[in-house]
Structures are given as C-alpha cells and as structure tokens.
N, CA and C atoms as an extended XYZ file, in Angstrom:
279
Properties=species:S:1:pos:R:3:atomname:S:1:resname:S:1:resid:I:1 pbc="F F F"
N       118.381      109.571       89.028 N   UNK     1
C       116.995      109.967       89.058 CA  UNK     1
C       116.841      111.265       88.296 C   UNK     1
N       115.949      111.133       87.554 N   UNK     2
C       115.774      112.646       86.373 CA  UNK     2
C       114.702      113.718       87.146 C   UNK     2
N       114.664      113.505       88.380 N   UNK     3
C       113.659      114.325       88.857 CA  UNK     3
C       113.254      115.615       88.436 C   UNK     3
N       114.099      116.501       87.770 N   UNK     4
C       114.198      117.232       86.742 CA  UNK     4
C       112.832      117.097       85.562 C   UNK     4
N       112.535      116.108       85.227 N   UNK     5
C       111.956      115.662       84.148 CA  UNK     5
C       110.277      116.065       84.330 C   UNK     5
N       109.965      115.986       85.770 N   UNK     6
C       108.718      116.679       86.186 CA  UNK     6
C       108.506      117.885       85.752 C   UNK     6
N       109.492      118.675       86.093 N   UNK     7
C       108.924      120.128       85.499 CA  UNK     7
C       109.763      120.529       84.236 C   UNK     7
N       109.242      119.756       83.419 N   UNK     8
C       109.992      119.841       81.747 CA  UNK     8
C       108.430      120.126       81.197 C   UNK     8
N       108.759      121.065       80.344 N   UNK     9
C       107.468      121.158       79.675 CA  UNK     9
C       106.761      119.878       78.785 C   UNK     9
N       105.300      119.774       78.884 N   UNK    10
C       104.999      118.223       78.164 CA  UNK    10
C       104.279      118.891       77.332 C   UNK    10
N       102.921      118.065       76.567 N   UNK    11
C       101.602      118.013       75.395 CA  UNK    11
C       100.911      118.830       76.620 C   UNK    11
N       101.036      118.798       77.751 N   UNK    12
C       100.174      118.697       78.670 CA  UNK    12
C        99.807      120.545       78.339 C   UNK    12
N        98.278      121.098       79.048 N   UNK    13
C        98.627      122.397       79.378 CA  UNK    13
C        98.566      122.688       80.201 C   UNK    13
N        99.071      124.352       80.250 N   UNK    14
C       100.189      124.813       81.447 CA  UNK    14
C        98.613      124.887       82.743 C   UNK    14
N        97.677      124.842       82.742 N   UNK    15
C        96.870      124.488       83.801 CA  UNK    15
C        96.851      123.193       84.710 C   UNK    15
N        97.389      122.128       83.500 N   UNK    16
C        97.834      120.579       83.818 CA  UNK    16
C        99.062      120.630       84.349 C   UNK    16
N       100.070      120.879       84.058 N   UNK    17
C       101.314      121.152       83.971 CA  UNK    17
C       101.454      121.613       85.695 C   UNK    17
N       100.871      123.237       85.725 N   UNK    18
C       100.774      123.531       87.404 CA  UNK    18
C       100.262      122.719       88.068 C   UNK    18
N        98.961      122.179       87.697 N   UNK    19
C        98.229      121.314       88.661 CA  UNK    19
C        99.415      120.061       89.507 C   UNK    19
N        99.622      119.478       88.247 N   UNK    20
C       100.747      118.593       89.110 CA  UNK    20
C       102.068      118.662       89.511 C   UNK    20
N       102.670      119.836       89.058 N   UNK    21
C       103.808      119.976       90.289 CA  UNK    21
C       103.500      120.988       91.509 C   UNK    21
N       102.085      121.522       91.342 N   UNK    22
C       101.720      121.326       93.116 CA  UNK    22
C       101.499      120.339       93.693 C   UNK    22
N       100.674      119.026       93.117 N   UNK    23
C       100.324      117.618       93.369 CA  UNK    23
C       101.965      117.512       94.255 C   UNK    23
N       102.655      117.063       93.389 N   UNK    24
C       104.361      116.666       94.034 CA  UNK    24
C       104.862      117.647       95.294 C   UNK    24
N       105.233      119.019       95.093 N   UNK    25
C       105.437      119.675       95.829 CA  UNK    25
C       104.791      119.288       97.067 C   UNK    25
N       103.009      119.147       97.150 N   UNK    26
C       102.312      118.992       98.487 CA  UNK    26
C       102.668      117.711       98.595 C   UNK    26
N       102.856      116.468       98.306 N   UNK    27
C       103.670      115.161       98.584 CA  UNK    27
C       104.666      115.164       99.395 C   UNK    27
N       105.429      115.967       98.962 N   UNK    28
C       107.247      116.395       99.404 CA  UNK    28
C       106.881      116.608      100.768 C   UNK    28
N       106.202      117.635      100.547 N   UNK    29
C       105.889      118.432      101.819 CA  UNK    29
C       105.018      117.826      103.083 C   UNK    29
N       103.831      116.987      102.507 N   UNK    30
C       103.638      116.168      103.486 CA  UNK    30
C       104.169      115.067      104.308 C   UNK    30
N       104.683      114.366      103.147 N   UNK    31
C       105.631      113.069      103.925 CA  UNK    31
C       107.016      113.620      104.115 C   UNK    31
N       107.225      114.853      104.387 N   UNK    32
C       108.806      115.484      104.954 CA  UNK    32
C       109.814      114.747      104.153 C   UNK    32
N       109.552      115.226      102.881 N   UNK    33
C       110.813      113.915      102.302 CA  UNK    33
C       111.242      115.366      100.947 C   UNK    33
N       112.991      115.425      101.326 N   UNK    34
C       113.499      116.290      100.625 CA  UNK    34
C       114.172      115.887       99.509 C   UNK    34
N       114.399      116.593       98.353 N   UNK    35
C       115.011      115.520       97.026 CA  UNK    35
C       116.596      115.163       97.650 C   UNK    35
N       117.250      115.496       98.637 N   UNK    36
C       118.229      115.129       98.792 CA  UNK    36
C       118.623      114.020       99.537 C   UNK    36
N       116.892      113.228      100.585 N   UNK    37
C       116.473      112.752      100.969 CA  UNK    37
C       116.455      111.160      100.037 C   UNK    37
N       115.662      111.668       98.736 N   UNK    38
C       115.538      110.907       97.466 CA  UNK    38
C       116.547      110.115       96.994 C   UNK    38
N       118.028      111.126       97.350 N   UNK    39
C       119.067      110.802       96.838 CA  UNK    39
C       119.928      109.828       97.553 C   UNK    39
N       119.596      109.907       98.485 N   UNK    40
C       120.125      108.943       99.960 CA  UNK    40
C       119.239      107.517       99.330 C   UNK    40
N       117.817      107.414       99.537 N   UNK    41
C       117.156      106.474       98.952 CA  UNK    41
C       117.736      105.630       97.963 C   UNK    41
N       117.657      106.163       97.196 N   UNK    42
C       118.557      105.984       95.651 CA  UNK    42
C       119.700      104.919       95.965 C   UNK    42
N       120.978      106.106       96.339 N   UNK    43
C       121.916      105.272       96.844 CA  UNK    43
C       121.949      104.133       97.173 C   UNK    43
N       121.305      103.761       98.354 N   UNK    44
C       121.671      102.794       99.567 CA  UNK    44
C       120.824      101.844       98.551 C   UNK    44
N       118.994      101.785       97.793 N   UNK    45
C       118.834      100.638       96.978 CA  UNK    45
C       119.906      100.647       96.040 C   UNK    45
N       120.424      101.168       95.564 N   UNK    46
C       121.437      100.621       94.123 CA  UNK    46
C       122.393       99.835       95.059 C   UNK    46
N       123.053      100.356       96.068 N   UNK    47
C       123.944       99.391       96.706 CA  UNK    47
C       123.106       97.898       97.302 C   UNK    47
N       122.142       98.081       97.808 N   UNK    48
C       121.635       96.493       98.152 CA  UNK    48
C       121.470       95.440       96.784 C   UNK    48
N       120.460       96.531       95.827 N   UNK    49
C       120.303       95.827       94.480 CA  UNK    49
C       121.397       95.204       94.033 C   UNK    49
N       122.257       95.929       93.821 N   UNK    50
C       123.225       95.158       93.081 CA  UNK    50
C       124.035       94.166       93.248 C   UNK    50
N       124.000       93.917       94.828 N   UNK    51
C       124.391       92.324       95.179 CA  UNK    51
C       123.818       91.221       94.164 C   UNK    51
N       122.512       91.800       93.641 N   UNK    52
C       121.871       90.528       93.598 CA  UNK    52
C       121.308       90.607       91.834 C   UNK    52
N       121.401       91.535       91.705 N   UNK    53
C       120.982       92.265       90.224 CA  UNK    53
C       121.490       93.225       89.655 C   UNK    53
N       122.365       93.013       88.182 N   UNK    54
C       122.644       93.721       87.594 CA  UNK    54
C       122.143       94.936       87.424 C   UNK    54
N       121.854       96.119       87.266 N   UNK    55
C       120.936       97.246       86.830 CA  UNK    55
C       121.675       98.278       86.167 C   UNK    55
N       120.007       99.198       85.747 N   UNK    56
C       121.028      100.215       84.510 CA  UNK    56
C       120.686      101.410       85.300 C   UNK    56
N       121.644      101.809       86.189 N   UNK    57
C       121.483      102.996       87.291 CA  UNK    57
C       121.417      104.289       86.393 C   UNK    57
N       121.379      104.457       85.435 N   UNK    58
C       120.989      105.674       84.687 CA  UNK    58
C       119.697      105.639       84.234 C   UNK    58
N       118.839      104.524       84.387 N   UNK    59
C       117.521      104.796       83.972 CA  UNK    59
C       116.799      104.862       85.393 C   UNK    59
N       117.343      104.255       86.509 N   UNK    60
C       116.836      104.313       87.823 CA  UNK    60
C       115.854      105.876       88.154 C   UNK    60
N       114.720      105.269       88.332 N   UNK    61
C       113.882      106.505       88.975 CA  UNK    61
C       113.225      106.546       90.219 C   UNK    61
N       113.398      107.155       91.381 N   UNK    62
C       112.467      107.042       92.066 CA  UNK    62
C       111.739      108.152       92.622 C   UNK    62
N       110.383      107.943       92.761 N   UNK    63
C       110.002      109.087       93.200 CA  UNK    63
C       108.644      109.074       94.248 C   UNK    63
N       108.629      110.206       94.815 N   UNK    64
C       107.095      110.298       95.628 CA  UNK    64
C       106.186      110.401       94.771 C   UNK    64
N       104.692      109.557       95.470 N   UNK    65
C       103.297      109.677       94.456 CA  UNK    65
C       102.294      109.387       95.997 C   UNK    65
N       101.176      109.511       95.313 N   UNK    66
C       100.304      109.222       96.725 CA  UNK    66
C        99.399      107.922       95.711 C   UNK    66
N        98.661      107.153       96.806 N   UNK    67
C        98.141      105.734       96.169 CA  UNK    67
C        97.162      105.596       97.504 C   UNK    67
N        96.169      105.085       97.152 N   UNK    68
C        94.685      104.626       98.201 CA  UNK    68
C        95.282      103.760       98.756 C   UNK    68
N        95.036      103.228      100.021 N   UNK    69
C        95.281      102.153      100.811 CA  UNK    69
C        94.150      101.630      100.717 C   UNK    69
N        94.240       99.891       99.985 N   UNK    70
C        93.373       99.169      100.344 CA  UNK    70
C        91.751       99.098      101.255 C   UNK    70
N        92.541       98.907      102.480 N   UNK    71
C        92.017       98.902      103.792 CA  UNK    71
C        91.197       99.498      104.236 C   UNK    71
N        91.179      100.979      103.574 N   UNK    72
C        90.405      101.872      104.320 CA  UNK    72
C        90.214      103.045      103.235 C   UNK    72
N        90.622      103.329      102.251 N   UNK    73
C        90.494      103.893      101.405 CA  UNK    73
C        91.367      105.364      101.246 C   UNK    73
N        92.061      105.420      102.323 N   UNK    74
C        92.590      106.530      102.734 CA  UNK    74
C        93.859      106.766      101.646 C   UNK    74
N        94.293      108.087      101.160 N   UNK    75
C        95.259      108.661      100.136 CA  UNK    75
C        96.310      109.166      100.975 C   UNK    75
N        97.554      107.978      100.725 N   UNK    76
C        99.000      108.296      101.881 CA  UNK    76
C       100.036      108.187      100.251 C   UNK    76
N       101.326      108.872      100.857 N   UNK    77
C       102.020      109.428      100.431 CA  UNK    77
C       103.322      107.701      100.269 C   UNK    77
N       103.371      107.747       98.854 N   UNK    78
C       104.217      106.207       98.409 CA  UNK    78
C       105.542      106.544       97.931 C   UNK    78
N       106.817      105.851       98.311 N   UNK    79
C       107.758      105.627       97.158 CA  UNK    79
C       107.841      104.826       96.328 C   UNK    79
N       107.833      105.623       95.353 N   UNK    80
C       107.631      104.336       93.529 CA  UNK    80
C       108.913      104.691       92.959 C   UNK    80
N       109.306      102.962       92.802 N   UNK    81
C       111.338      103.024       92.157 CA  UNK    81
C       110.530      102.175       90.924 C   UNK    81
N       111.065      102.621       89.909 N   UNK    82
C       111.199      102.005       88.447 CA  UNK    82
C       113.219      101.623       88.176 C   UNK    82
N       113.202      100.327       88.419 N   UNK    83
C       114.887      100.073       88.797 CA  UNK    83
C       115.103       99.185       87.328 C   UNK    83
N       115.578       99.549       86.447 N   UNK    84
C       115.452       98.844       84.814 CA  UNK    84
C       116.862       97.311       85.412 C   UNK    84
N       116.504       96.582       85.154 N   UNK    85
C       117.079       95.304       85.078 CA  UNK    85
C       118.063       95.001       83.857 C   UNK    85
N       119.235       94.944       83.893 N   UNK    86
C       120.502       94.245       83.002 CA  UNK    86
C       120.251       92.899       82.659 C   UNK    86
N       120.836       92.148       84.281 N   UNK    87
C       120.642       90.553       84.203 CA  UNK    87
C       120.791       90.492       85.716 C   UNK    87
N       119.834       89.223       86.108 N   UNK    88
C       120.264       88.350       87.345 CA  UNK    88
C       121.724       87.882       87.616 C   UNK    88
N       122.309       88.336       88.294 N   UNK    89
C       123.527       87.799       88.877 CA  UNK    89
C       123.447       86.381       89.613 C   UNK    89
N       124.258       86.060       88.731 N   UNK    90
C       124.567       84.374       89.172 CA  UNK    90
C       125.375       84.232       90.328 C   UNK    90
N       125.432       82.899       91.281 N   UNK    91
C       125.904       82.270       92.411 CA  UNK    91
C       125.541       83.520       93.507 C   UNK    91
N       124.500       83.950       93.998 N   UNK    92
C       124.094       84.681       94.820 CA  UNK    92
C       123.529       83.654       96.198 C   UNK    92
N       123.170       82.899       95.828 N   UNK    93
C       122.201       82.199       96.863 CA  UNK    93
C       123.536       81.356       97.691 C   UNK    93
C-alpha cells in the first residue's frame, strides 16, 4: 500500500492539497482505524485472495474514504481495496 502517495505533492494547490489530507486524517480518526491497522487489513486479504487469485501485491492499495449510504443518505467512513489481478487460479472449486 503506497499510503505515502497521499501526501506527495500533486497539480493540485496547496489549499487542495491541505484540504484533503485533513479529509483522511478526520476519516482515520473517526472510524479508529490506524495505518498499522491498514496493514493488518492488507495482509490477511492478500492471504485469503490468493487462494483463489493470482495478484500483483505491489500495486495493492487500500485505503479509508467516506461514501453516502444509500438508505438514508448519511456520510460513513468505507474501506476501498484496488487489488490489480494477474490471473484466475485454476482447480479452486
């Protein structure tokens, strides 16, 4: 996970730039979830994944974001994995 990559300077400006790694920071902080936390996450999917799917664990990202709930419209705190795919592993089933 490049989590790193958040606070890399972008096009963006540095008003944009702050804006959203307070966005993240208050994420972290609300859903009590520490990057070392992240890293546990990480782990344990690459170990289930890969029973069943090849993957390219160096592009693996995951991270906190917040997203509307349907239902009610309410803004809760999500984990989003971007897990890049190799190949389907055969005789699994």
């Amino acid at each position: 996970m490049d989590f790193f990559k958040f606070f890399s300077r972008t096009d963006k400006g540095s008003k944009d730039v702050a804006k959203d790694r307070l966005q993240l920071l208050l994420i972290h902080d609300r859903a009590n979830v520490s990057p070392k936390f992240l890293e546990m996450i990480k782990g344990e999917l690459i170990d289930v994944i890969s029973d069943y799917i090849e993957i390219d664990e160096s592009g693996l990202e995951i991270k906190m974001t917040r997203t509307k709930r349907e239902k009610d419209g309410a803004t809760v705190p999500a984990l989003v994995a971007n897990i890049p795919i190799r190949k389907m592993k055969e005789n699994v089933r």
